[in-house]
C-alpha positions as CSV (number, residue, x, y, z in Angstrom):
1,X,187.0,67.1,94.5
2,X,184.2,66.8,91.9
3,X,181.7,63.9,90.8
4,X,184.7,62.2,88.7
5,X,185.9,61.2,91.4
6,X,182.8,58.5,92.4
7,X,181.1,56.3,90.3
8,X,177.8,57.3,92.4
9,X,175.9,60.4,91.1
10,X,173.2,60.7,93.2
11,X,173.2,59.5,97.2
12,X,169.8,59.3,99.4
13,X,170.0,60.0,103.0
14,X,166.7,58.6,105.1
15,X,167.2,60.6,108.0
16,X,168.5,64.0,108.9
17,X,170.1,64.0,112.4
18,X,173.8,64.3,113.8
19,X,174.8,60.9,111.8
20,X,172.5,61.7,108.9
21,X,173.3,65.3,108.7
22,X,176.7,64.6,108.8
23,X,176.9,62.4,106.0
24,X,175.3,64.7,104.0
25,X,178.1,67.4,105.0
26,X,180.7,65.1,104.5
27,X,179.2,64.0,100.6
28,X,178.7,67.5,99.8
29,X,181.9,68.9,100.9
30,X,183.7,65.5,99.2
31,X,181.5,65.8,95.9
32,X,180.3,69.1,95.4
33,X,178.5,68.1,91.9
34,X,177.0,65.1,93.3
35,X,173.3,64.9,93.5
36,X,172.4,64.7,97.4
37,X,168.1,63.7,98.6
38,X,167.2,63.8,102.4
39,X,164.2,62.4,103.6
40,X,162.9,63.6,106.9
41,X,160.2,65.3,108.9
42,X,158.8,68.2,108.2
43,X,160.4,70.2,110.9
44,X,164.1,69.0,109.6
45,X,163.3,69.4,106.2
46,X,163.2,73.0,107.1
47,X,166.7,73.1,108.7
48,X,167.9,70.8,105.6
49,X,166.1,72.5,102.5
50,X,169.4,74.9,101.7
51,X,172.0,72.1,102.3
52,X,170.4,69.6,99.9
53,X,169.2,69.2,96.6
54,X,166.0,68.2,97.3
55,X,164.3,66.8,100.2
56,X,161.2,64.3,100.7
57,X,158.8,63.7,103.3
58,X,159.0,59.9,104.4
59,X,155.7,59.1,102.4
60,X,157.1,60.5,99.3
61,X,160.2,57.3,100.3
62,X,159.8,55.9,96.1
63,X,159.9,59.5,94.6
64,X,162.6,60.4,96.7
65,X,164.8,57.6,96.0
66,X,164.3,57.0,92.3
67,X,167.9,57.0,90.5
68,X,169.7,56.9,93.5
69,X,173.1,55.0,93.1
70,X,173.2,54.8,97.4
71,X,171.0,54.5,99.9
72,X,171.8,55.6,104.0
73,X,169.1,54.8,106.2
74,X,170.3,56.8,109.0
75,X,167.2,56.4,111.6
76,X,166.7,55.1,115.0
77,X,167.0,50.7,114.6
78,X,163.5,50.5,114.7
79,X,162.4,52.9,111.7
80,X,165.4,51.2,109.9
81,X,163.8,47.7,109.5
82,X,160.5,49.0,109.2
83,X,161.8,51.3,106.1
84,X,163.6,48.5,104.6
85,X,160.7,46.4,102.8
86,X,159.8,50.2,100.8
87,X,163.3,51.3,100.6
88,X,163.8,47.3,99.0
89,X,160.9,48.0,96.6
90,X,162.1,51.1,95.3
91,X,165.8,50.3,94.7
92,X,167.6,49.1,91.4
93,X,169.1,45.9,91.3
94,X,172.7,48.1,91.2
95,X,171.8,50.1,94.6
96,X,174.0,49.8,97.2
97,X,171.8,50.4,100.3
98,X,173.4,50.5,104.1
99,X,172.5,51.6,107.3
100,X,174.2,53.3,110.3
101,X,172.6,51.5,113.1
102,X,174.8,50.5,116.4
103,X,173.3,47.1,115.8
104,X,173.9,44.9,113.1
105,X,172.5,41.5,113.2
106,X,168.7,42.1,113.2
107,X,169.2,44.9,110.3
108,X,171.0,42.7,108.4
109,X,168.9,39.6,108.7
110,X,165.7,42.1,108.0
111,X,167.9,43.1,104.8
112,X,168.3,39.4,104.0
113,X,164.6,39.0,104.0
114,X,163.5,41.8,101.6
115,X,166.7,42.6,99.7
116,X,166.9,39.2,98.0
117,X,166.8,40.4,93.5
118,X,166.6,44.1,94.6
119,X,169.5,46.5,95.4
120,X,172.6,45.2,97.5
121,X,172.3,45.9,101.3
122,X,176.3,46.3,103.2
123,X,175.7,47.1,107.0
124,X,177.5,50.0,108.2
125,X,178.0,51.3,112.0
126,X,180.0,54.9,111.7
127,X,181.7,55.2,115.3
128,X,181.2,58.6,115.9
129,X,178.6,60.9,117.6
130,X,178.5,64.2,120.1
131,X,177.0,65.2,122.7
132,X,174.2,67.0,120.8
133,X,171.7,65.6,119.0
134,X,169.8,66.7,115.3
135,X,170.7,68.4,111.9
136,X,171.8,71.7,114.0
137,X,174.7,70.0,115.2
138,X,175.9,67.6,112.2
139,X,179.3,68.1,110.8
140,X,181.2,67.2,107.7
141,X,184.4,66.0,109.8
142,X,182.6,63.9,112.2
143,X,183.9,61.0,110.7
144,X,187.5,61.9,110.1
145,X,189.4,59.6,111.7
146,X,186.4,57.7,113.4
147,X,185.9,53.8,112.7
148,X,183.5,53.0,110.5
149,X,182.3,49.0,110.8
150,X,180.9,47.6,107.6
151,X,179.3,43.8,107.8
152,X,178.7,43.0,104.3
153,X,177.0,39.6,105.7
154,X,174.6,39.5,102.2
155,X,176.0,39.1,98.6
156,X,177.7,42.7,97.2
157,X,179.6,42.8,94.2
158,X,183.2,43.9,94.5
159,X,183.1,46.8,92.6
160,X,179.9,48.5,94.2
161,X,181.5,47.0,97.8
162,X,185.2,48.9,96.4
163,X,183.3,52.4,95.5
164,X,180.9,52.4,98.7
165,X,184.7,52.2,101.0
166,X,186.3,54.3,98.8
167,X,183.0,56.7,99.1
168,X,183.7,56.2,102.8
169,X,187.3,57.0,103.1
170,X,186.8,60.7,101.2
171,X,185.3,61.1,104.5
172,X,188.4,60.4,106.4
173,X,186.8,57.3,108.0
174,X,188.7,54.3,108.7
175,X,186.6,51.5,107.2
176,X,186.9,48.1,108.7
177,X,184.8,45.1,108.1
178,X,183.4,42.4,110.9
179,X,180.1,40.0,110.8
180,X,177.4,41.2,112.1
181,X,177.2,38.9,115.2
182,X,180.7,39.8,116.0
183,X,179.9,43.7,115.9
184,X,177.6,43.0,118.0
185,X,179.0,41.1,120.4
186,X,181.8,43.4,120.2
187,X,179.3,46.6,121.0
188,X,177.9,45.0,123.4
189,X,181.5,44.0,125.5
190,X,182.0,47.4,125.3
């Protein structure tokens, strides 16, 4: 498959662990041509550097994600809402930013507060994980066949929504969508 098949040229990934690191295998092995941006720690951008176009330290966040058509902020909850005022400020008013955090309700109402005129923010919890942790053990197929919850709670164009599951289904994910609240209330029963 090549970048025809995606409107998005160039993804950012903020974080480089199993969940991270996997979605960078998965983008790379679905759009080869694609331009791919990690943004990590020192020690992962090591392990990452051959794998990825170029990668950023996290106070290099605006250079990093200038241009970038989507934005996965794949870190622990915490560094996700913390990050989400910079990644906000840096976005364009067409960047679809989303998260992979196993909590929705505070992410998306921390997106609500500093997404408003900047880039579109969809929620997203990938179902999926193994026993080992970090880049070392991310996988392109991690998400084949895994659920992948999306709570677009905020305002996202159809189109951008329509490319960002479509993105989603290269990776053999099966995309379904829920409110935050209910996700979480959901996750939690379980």
């Amino acid at each position: 498959m090549n970048i025809a098949a995606t409107p998005f040229h160039k993804i950012a990934v903020i974080g480089l662990g199993l969940i991270g690191g996997s979605l960078c295998h998965a983008i790379r092995r679905a759009f080869p041509n694609l331009a791919l941006i990690g943004v990590d720690q020192p020690e992962v951008i090591d392990l990452a550097r051959t794998s990825l176009d170029h990668v950023f330290l996290p106070d290099e966040l605006e250079i990093a994600l200038r241009g970038a058509d989507v934005v996965f902020m794949a870190t622990p909850i915490n560094a996700i809402i913390e990050y989400l005022p910079r990644v906000a400020a840096c976005t364009e008013r067409d960047t679809l930013v989303s998260d992979v955090g196993s909590t929705k309700a505070e992410i998306v109402a921390a997106a609500r507060r500093v997404m408003a005129g900047r880039g579109c923010f969809i929620g997203g919890h990938p179902l999926a994980g193994k026993e080992h942790a970090g880049w070392q053990h991310s996988d392109a197929g991690l998400f084949k066949n895994a659920t992948y919850v999306l709570t677009p709670d905020l305002p996202v164009p159809e189109k951008i929504k329509t490319d960002f599951v479509a993105l989603l289904q290269k990776f053999g994910a099966r995309v379904i969508e829920r409110e935050a609240a209910t996700h979480d209330r959901v996750v939690a029963e379980v």
